[in-house]
Steps between C-alpha positions, in 0.01 A plus 500: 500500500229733411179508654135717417212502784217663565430543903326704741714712742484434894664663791721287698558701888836491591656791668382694230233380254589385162323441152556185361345296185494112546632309269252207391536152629608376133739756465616455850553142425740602206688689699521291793697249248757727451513705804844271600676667198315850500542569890714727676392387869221445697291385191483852353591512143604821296226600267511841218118534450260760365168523582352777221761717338686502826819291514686434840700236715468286786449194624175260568474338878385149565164487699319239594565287234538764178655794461380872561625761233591869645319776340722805589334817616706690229310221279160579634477892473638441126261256413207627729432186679475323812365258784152348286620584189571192205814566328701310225857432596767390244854387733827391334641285811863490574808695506 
């Protein structure tokens, strides 16, 4: 499944603050279909995305409903973006 959004980034605290671009509720929904197939555990499913000409891995976390894509700092100093910023996301999800 491939999937194109355009989000603005928030900071989620944990034990160290992380960037992350929500997905929106219609493509969460979409997702949320298929998670049973496309999950490896704990509702987190394996996503290859690329968010300007930068291309990376990882995987997007259920919250509160939807899912929360990881923007990798690597990610962010290439792209020269951050917490505030909108950002188009295109995410091939699965293995």
């Amino acid at each position: 499944m491939e999937i194109e959004f355009t989000a603005v980034a928030i900071e989620w605290r944990g034990p160290a603050p992380f960037v992350f671009l929500p997905v929106p509720p219609d493509e969460a929904a979409m997702i949320g279909e298929l998670s049973r197939e496309l999950t490896y555990g704990w509702g987190c499913i394996p996503a290859a995305a690329t968010i300007g000409g930068t291309s990376f891995t990882t995987s997007l976390f259920p919250r509160d409903g939807g899912y929360l894509l990881p923007v990798k700092v690597a990610v962010q100093r290439a792209e020269g973006v951050g917490i505030g910023d909108r950002m188009t996301a295109r995410m091939r999800l699965g293995r």
